[in-house]
N, CA, C and O atoms as CSV, one atom per row, in Angstrom:
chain,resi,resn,atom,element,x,y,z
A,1,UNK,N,N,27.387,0.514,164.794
A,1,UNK,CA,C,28.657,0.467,164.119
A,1,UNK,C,C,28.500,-0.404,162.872
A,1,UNK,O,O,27.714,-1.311,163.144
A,2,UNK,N,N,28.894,-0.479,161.737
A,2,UNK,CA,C,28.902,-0.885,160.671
A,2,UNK,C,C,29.860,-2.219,160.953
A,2,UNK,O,O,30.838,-2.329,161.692
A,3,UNK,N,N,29.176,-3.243,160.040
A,3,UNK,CA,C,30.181,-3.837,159.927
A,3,UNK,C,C,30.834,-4.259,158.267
A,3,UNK,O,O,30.208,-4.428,157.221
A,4,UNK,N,N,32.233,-4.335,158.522
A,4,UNK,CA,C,32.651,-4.191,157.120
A,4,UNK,C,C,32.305,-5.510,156.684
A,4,UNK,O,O,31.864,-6.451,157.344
A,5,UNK,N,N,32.656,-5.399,155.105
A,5,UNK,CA,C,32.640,-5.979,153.929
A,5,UNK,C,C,32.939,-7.196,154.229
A,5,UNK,O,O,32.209,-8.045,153.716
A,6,UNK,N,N,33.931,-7.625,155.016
A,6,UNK,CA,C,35.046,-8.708,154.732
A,6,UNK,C,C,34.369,-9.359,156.133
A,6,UNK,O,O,35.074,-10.245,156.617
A,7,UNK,N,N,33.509,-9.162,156.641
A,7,UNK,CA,C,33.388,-9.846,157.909
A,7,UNK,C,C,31.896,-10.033,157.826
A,7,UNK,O,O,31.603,-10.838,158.710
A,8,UNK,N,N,30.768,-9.642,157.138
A,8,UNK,CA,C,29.681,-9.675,157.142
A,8,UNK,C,C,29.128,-11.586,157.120
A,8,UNK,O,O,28.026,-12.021,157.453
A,9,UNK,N,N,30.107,-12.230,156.709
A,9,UNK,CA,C,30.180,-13.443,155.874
A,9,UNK,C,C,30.344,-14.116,157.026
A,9,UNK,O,O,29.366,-14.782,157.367
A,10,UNK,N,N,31.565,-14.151,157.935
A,10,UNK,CA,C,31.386,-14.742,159.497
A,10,UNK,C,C,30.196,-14.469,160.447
A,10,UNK,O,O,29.687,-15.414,161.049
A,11,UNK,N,N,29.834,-13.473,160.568
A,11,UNK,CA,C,29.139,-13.125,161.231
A,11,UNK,C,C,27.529,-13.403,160.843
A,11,UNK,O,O,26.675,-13.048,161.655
A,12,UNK,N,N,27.047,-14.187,159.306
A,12,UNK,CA,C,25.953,-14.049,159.203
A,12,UNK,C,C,25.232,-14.936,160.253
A,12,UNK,O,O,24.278,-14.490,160.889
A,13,UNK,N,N,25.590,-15.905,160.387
A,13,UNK,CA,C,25.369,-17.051,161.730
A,13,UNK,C,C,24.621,-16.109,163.318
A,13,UNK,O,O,24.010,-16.626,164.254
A,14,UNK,N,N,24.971,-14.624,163.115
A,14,UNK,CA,C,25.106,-14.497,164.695
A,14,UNK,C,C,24.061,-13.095,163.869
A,14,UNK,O,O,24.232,-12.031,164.465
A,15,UNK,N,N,23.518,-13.035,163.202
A,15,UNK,CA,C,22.458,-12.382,162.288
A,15,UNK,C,C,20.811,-12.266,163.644
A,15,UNK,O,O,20.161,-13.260,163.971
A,16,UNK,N,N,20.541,-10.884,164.137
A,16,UNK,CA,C,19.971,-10.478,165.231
A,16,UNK,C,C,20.218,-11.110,166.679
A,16,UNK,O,O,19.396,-11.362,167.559
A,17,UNK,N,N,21.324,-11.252,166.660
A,17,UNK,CA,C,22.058,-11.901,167.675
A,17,UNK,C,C,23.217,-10.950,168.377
A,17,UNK,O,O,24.098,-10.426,167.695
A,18,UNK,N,N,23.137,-10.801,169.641
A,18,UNK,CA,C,23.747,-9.665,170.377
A,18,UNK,C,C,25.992,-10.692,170.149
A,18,UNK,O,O,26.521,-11.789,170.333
A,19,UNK,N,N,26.367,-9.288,169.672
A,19,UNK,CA,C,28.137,-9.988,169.422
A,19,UNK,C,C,28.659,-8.854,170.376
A,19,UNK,O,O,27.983,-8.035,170.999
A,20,UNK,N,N,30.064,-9.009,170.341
A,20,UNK,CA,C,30.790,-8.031,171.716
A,20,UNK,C,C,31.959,-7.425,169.837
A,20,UNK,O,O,32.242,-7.806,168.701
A,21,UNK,N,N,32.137,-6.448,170.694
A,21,UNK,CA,C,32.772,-5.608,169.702
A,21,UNK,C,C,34.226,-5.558,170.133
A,21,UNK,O,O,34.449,-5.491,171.342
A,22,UNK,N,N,35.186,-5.583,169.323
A,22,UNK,CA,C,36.721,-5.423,169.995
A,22,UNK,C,C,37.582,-4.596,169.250
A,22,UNK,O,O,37.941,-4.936,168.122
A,23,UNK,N,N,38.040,-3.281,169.900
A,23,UNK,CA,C,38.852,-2.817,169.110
A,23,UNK,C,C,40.436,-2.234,170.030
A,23,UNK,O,O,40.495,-1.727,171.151
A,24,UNK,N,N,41.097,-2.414,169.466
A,24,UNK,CA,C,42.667,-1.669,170.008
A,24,UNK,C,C,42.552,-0.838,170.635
A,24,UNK,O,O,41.331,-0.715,170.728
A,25,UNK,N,N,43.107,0.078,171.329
A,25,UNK,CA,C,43.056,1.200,171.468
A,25,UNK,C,C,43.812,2.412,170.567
A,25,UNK,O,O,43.483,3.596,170.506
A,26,UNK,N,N,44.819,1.802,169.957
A,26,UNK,CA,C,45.311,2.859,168.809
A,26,UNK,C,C,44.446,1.981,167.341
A,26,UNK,O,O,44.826,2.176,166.187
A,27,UNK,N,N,43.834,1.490,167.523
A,27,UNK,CA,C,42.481,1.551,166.601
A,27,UNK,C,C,41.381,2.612,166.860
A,27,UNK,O,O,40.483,2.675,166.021
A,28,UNK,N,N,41.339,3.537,168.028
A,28,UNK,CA,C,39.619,4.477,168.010
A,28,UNK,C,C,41.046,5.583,168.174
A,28,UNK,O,O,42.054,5.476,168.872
A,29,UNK,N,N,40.601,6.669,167.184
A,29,UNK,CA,C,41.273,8.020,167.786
A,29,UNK,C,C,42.311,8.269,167.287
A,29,UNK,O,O,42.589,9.464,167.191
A,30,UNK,N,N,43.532,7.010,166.648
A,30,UNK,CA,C,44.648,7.388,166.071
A,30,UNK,C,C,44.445,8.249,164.847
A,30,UNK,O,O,43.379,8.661,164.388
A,31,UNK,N,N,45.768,8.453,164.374
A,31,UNK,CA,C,45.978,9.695,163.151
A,31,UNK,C,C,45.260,8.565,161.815
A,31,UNK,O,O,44.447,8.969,160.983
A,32,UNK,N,N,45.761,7.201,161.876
A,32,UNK,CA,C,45.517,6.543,160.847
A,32,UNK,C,C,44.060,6.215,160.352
A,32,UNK,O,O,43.638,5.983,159.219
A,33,UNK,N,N,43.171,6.294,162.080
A,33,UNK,CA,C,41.882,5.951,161.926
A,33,UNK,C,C,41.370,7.352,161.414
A,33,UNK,O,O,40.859,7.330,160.294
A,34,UNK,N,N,41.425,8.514,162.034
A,34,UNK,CA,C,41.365,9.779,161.682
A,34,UNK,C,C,41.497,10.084,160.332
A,34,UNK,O,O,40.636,10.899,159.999
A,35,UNK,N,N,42.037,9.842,159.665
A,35,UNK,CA,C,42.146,9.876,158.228
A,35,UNK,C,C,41.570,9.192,157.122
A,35,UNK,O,O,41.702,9.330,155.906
A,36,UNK,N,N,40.748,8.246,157.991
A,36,UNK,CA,C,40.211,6.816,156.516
A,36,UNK,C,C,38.813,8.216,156.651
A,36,UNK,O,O,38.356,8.919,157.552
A,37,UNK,N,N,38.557,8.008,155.049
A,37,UNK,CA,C,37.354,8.700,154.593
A,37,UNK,C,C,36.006,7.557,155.025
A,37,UNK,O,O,35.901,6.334,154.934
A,38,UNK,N,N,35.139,8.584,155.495
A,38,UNK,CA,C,34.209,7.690,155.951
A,38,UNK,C,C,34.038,6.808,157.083
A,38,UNK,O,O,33.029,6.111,157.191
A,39,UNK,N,N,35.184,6.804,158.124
A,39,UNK,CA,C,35.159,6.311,159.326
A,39,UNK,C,C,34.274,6.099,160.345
A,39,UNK,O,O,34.574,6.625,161.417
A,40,UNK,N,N,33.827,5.821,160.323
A,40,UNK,CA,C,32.808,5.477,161.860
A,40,UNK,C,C,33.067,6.127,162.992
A,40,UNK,O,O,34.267,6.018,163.248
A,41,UNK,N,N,32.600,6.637,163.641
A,41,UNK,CA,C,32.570,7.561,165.002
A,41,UNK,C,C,32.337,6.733,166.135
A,41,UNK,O,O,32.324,5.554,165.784
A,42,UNK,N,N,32.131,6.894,167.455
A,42,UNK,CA,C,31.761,6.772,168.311
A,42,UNK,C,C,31.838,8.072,169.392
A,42,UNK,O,O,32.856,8.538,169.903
A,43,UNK,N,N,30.175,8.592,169.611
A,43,UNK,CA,C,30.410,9.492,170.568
A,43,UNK,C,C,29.976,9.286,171.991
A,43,UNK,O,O,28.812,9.086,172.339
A,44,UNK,N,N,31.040,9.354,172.793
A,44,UNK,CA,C,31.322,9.101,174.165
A,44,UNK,C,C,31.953,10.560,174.774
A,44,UNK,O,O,32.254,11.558,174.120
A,45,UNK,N,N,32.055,10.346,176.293
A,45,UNK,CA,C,32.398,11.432,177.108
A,45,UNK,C,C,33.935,10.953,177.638
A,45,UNK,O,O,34.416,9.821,177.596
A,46,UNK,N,N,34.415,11.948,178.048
A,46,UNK,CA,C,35.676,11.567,177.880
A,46,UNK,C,C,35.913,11.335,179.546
A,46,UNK,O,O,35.114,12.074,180.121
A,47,UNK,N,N,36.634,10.659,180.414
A,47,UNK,CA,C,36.501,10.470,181.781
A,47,UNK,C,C,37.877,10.911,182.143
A,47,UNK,O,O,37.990,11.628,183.138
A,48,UNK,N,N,38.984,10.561,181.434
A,48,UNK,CA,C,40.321,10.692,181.906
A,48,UNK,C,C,41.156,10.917,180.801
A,48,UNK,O,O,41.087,10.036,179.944
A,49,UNK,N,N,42.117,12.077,180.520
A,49,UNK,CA,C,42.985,11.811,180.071
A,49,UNK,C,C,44.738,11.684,180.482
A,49,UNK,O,O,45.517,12.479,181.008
A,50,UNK,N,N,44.878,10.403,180.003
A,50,UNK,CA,C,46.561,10.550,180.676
A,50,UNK,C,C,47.801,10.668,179.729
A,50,UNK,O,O,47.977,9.951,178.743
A,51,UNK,N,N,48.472,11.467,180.068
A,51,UNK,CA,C,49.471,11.511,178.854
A,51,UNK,C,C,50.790,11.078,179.013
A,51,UNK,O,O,51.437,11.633,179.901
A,52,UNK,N,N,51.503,9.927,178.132
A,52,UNK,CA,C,52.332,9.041,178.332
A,52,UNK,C,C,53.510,9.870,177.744
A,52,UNK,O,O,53.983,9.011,176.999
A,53,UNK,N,N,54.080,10.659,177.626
A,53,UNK,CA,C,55.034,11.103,176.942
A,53,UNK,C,C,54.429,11.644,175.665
A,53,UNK,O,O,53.607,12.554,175.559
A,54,UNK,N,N,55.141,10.719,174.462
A,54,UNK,CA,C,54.503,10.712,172.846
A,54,UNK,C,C,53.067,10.237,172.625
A,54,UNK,O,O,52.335,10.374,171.645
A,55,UNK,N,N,52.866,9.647,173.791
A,55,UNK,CA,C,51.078,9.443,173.091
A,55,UNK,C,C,50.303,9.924,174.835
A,55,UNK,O,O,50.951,10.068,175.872
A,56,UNK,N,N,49.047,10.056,174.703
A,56,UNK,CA,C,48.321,9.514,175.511
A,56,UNK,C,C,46.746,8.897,175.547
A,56,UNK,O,O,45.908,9.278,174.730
A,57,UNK,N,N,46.586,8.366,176.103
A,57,UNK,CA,C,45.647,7.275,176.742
A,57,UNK,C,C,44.102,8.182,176.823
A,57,UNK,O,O,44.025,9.181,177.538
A,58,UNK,N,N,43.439,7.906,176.362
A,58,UNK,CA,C,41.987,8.911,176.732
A,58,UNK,C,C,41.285,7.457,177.263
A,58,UNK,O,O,41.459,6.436,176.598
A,59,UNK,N,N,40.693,7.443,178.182
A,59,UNK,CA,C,39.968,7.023,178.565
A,59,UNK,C,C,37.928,7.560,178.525
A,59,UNK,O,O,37.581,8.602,179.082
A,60,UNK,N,N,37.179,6.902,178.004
A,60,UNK,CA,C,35.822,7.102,177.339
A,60,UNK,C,C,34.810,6.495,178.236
A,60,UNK,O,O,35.087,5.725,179.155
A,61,UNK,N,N,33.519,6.924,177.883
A,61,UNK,CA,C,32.380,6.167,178.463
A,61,UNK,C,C,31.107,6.132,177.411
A,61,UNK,O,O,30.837,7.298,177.120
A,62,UNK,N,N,30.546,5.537,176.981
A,62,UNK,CA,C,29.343,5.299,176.428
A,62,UNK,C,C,28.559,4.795,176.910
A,62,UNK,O,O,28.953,3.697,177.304
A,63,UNK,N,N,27.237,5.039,177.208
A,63,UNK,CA,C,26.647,4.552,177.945
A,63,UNK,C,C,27.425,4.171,179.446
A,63,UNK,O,O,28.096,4.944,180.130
A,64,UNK,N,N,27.071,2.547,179.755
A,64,UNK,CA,C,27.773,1.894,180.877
A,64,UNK,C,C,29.154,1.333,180.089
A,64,UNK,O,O,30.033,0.742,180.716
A,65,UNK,N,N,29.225,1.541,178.904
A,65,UNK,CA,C,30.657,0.937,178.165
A,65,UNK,C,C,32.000,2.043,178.304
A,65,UNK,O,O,32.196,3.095,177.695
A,66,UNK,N,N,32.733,1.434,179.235
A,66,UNK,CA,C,33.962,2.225,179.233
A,66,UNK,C,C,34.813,1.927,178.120
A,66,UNK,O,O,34.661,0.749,177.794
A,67,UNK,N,N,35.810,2.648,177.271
A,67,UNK,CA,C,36.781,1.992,176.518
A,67,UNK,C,C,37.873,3.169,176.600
A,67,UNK,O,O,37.759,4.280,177.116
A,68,UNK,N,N,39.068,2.533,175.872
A,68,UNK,CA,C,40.477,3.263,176.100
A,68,UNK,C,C,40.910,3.464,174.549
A,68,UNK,O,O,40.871,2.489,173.799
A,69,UNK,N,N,41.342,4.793,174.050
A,69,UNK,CA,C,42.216,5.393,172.745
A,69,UNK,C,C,43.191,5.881,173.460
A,69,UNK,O,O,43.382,6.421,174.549
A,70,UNK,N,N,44.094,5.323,171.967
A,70,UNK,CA,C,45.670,5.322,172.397
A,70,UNK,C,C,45.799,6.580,170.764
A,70,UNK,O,O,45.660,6.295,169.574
A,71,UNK,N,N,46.124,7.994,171.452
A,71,UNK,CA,C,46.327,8.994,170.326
A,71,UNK,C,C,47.688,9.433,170.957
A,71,UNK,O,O,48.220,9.250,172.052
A,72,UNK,N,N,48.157,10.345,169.359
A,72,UNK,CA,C,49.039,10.871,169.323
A,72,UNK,C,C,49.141,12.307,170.875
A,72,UNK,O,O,48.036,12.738,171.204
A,73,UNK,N,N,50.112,12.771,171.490
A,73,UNK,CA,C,49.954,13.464,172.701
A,73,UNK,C,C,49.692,14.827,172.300
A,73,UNK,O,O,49.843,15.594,173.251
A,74,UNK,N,N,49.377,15.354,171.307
A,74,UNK,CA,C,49.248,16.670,170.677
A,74,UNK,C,C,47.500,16.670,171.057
A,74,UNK,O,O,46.939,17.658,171.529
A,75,UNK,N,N,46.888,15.531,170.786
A,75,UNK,CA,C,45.723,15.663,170.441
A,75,UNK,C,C,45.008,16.061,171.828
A,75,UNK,O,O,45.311,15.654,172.950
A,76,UNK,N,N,43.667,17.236,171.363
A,76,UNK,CA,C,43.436,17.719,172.986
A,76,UNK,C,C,42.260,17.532,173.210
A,76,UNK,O,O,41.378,17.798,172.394
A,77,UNK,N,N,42.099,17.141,174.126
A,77,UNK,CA,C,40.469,16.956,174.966
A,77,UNK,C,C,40.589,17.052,176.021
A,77,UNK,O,O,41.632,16.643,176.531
A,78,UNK,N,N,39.507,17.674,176.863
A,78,UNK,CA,C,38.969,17.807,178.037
A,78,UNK,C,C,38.555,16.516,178.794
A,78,UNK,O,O,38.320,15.524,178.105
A,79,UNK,N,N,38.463,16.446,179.896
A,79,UNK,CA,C,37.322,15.722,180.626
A,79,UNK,C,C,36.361,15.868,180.792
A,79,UNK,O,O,36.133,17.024,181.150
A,80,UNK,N,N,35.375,15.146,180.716
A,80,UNK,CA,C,34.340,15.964,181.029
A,80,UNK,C,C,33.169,15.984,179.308
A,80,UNK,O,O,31.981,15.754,179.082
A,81,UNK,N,N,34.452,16.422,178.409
A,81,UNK,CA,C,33.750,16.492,177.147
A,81,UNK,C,C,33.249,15.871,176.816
A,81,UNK,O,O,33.197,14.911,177.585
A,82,UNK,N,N,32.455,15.690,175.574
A,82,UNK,CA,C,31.548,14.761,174.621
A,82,UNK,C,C,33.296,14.645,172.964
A,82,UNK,O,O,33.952,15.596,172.541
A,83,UNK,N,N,33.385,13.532,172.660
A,83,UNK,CA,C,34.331,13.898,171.702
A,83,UNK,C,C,33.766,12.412,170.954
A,83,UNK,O,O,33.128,11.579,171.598
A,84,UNK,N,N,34.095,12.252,169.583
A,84,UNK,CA,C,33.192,11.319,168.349
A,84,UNK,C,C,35.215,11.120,167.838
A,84,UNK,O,O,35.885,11.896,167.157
A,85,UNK,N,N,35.658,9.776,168.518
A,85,UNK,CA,C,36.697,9.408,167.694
A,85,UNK,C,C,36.314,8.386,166.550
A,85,UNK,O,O,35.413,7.557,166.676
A,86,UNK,N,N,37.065,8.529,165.468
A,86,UNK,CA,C,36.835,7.692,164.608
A,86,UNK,C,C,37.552,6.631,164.741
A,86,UNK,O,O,38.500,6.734,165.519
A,87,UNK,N,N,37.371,5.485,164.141
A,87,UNK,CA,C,37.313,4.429,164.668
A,87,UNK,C,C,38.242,3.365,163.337
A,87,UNK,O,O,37.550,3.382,162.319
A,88,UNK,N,N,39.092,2.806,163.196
A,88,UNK,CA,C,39.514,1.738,162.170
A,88,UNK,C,C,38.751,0.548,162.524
A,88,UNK,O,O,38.941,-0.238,163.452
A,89,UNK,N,N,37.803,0.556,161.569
A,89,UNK,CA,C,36.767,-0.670,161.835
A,89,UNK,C,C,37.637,-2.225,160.819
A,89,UNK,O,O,37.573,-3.392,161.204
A,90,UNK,N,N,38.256,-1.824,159.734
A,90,UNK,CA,C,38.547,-3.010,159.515
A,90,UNK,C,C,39.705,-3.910,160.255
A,90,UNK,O,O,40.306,-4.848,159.733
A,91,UNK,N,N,39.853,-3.486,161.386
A,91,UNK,CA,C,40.695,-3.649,162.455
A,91,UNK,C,C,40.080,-4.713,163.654
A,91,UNK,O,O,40.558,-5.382,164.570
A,92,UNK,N,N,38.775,-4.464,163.099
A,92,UNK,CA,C,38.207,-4.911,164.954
A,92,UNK,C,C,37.835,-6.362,165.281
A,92,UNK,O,O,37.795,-6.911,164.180
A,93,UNK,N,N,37.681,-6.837,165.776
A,93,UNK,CA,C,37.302,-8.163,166.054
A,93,UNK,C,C,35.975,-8.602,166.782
A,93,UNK,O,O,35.777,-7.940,167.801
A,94,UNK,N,N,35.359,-9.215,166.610
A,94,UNK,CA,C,33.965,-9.950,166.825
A,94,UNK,C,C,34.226,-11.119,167.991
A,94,UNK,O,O,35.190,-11.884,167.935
A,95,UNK,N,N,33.027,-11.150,169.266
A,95,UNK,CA,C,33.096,-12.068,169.652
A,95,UNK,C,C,31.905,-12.541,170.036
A,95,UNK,O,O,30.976,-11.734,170.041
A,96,UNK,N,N,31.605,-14.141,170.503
A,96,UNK,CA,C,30.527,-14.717,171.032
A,96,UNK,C,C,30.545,-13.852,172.686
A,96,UNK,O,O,31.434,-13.871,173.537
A,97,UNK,N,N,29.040,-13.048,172.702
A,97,UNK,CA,C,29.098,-12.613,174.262
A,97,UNK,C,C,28.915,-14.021,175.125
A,97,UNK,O,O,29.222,-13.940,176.314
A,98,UNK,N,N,28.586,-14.918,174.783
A,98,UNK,CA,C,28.103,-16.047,175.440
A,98,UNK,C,C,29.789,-17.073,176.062
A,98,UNK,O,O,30.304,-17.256,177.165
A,99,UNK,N,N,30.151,-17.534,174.520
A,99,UNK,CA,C,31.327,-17.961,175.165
A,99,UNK,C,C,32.669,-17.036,175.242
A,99,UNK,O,O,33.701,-17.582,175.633
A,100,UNK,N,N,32.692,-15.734,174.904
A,100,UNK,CA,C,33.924,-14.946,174.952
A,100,UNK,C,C,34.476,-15.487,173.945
A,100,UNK,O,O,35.623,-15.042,173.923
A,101,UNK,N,N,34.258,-16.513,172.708
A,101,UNK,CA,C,35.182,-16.982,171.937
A,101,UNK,C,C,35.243,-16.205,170.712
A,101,UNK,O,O,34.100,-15.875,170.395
A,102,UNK,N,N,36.008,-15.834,170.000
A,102,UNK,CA,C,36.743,-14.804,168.716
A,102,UNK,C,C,35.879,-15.607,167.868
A,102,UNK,O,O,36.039,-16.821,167.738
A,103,UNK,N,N,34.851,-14.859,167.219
A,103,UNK,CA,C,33.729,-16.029,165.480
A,103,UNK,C,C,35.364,-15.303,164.732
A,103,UNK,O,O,36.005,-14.253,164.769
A,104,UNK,N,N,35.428,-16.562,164.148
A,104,UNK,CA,C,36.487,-16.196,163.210
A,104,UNK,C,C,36.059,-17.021,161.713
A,104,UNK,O,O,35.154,-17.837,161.888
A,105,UNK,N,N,36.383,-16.961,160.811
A,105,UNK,CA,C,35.956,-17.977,159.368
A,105,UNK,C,C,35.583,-18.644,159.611
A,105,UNK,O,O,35.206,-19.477,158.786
């Protein structure tokens, strides 16, 4: 995953150093992330989808990494599938895997 512009500068400290990645769930998959030109992907299999009314919940797997997108309820996927949501990376947050603590400025 790339990391943006604006964060390269915190993070030089932790430079070949394993960080934990954090993102929303209506950060991977929404219409808004869907639309930035050039977005970042992530392709995972899809394990569950649940649908909340107006949105629903996809639940993912990568590798041993489970994670959760929060999309609009129109949007369709299978279980089972392989699907590449894009991702709002200037959204996400960085952490120490060691102490769980947020590297912030």
């Amino acid at each position: 995953m790339p990391v943006p512009d604006k964060d390269k500068i915190r993070l030089a400290a932790y430079r070949d150093k394993p960080v934990t990645l954090g993102l929303r769930p209506e950060d991977i998959g929404s219409a808004a992330a869907e639309q930035l030109p050039g977005a970042p992907r992530i392709r995972a299999v899809v394990e569950v989808v649940e649908p909340m009314g107006s949105e629903s919940y996809i639940y993912f797997r990568l590798n041993d990494t489970p994670f959760i997108s929060r999309v609009d309820a129109h949007r369709k996927v299978k279980v089972g599938e392989t699907a590449e949501p894009a991702v709002f990376i200037d959204k996400a947050h960085f952490f120490d895997p060691e102490t769980e603590a947020r590297i912030s400025c």
